[in-house]
N, C-alpha and C positions, 0 to 999 in steps of 0.2 A: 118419535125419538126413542123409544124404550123399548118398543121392537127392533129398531133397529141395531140396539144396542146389542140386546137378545141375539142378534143373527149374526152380525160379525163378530160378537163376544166367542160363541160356539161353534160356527162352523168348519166342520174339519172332522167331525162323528167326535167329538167330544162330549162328554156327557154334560147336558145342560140344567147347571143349578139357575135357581130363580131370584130373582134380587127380594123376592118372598121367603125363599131358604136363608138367604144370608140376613134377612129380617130377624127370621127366627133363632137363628144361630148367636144374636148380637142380642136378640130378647127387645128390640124397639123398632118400630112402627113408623117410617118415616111420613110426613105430611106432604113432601116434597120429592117422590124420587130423581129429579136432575143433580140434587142435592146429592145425595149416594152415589149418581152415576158419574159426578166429576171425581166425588171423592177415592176413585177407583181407576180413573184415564192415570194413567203411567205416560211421561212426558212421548216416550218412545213411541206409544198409541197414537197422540196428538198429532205428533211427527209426520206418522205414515198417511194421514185421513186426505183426501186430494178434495175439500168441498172448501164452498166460498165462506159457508158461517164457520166463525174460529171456535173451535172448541180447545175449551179451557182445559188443562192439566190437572193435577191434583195438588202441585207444587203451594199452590198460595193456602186450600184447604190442611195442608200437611204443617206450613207455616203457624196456624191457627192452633190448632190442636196441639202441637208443643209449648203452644202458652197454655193451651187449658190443662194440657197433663202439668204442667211445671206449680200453676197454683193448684189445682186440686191434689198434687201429692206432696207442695211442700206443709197446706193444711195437714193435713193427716200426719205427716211424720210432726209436724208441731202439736200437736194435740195429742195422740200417741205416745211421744218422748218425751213428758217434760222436763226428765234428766237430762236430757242430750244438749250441749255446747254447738253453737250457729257452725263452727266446721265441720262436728261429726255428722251431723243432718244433712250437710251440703254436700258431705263422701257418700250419706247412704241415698241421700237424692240421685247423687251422677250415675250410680248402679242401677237404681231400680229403673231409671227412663234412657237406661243405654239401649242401645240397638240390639244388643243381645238378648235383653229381656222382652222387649217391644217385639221384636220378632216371634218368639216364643209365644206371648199371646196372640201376632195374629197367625202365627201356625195352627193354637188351639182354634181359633174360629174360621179356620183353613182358607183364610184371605186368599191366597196365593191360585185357589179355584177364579176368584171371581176377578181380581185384577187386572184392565184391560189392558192387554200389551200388542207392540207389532211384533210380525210374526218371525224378525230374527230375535227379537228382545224373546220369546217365547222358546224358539230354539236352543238360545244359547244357558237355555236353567233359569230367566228371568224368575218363574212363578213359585222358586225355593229360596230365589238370593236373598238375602237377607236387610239388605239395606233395602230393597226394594218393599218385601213385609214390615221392617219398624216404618217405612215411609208411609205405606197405604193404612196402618195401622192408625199413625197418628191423623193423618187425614179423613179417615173413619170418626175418629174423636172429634176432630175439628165439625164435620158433616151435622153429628148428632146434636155438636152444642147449636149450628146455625138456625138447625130445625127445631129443636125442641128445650135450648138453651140449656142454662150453666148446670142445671139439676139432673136434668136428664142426663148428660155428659157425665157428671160424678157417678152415678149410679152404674153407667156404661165402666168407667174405671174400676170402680170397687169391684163388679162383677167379676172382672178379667187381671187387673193386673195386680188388684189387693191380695186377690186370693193366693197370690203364692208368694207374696211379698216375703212374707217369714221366710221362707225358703231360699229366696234371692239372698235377704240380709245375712242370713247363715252359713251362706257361700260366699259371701265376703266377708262377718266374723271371721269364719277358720280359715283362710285364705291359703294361709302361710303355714302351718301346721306340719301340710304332708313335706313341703319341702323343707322346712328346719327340723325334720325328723331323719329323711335320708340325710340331710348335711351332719345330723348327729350321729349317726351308725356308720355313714363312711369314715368319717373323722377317727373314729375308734375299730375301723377294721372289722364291725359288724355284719357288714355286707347291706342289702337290700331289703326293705321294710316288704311286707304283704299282706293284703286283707284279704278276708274270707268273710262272707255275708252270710252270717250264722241265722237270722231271722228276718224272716220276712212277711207281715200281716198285712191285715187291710184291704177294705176293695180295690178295684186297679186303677180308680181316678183319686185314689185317697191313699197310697203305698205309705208304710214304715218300716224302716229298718233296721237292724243293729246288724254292726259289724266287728269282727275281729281283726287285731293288729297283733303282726308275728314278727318275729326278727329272729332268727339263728333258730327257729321252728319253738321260740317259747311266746305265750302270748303276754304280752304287756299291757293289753289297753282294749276297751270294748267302746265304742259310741252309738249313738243313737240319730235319726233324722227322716226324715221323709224324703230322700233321695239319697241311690247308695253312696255319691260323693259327700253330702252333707255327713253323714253316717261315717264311712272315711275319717273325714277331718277332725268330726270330735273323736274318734277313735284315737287321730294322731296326737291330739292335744292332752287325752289322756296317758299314752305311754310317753310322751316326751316328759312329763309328769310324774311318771313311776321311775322312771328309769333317772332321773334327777334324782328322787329321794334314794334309789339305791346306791346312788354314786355318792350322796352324802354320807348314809348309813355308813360306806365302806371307807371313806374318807375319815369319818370318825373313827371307827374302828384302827385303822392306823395311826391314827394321832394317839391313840390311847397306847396302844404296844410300842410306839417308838417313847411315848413319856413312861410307861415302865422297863424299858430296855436301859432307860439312863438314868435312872436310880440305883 
């Protein structure tokens, strides 16, 4: 079975990773590889296979794993927050296990190599789409806890999706930032906001940044973040901030000349 998995996984001079690569890449050991090898059949695979034993898809492993991602992240953000109100967890929960995020992890563990697909599913972009990587991702999850249960499965999470969890929440923090800034400047005839990414440290799997915010070429606002959007955002949060207290400042100031004007 695992050979042959191996030969119609790769054939076509593709370069052939090892479900030992993707071992390693995940950091766990499975006891079971059938176990890995469903969690990786894309329905479309299943589809195409013309043999008598039915082979199983990854749909029902995918099914799994979104329950184990659902309590292992809503623990963590509950133990994490315990300022946060059961809504705001359940906003930052829908984020961090959307498909956008889920994707992004299994892009870092470059799923999208080893995902068994048929070969128009493979033509037509399957091994980038995305709902296909949150899918195989969370089927990955599911796989791990079957083998190696609930502990083993957390540790697979924390590794992968905790790690940039701050970074997710901080792209939905400042969400709204950059566009209630341009709604501020056009309103007033300012024209169009621009950053400029004045700093940049850090090794290149661990980046920081700070960014500058310009408007009519004066800068109003500098942020900070580990990604230049995050950086951005608070950059916007800050000049929509300054530029509020100078509209006050100048608001005063005319209350003051029109109350000595009529004296």
């Amino acid at each position: 079975m695992l050979f042959d998995f191996l030969r119609k996984m790769f054939k076509g001079g593709r370069k052939e990773p090892s479900l030992s690569e993707l071992e390693r890449i995940l950091g766990y050991r499975f006891q079971d590889n059938a176990i890995l090898i469903t969690a990786l059949s894309h329905r479309s695979y299943v589809n195409s296979q013309r043999t008598e034993k039915k082979i199983e898809s990854n749909e029902r492993m995918e099914f799994l794993g979104d329950a184990v991602l659902n309590i292992v992240v809503t623990d963590y953000l509950y133990h994490e927050y315990p300022d946060k109100e059961e809504g705001r967890m359940s906003k930052m929960k829908s984020l961090v296990v959307s498909s956008r995020v889920l994707g992004l992890c299994a892009d870092d563990w470059k799923l999208g190599d080893f995902i068994l697909l048929s070969r128009s599913e493979e033509k037509s972009g399957g091994r980038k789409r995305l709902s296909i990587l949150a899918d195989a991702y969370e089927a990955v999850i599911g796989a791990v806890y079957l083998d190696g249960g609930i502990e083993a499965a957390r540790k697979l999470i924390h590794s992968s999706l905790m790690k940039i969890m701050d970074e997710v929440l901080d792209d939905e923090e400042l969400a709204n930032y950059k566009s209630k800034l341009l709604e501020y400047t056009q309103s007033r005839g300012m024209g169009i906001p621009s950053y400029d990414v004045l700093q940049e440290t850090g090794p290149e799997h661990q980046k920081s940044f700070v960014v500058g915010v310009y408007v009519q070429n004066q800068e109003w606002g500098r942020g900070g973040g580990n990604s230049k959007k995050s950086a951005e955002q608070a950059g916007a949060r800050v000049a929509l901030s300054n530029m509020n207290v100078e509209k006050d400042k100048s608001e005063t100031g005319r209350g003051a000349e029109d109350s000595h004007g009529s004296r």
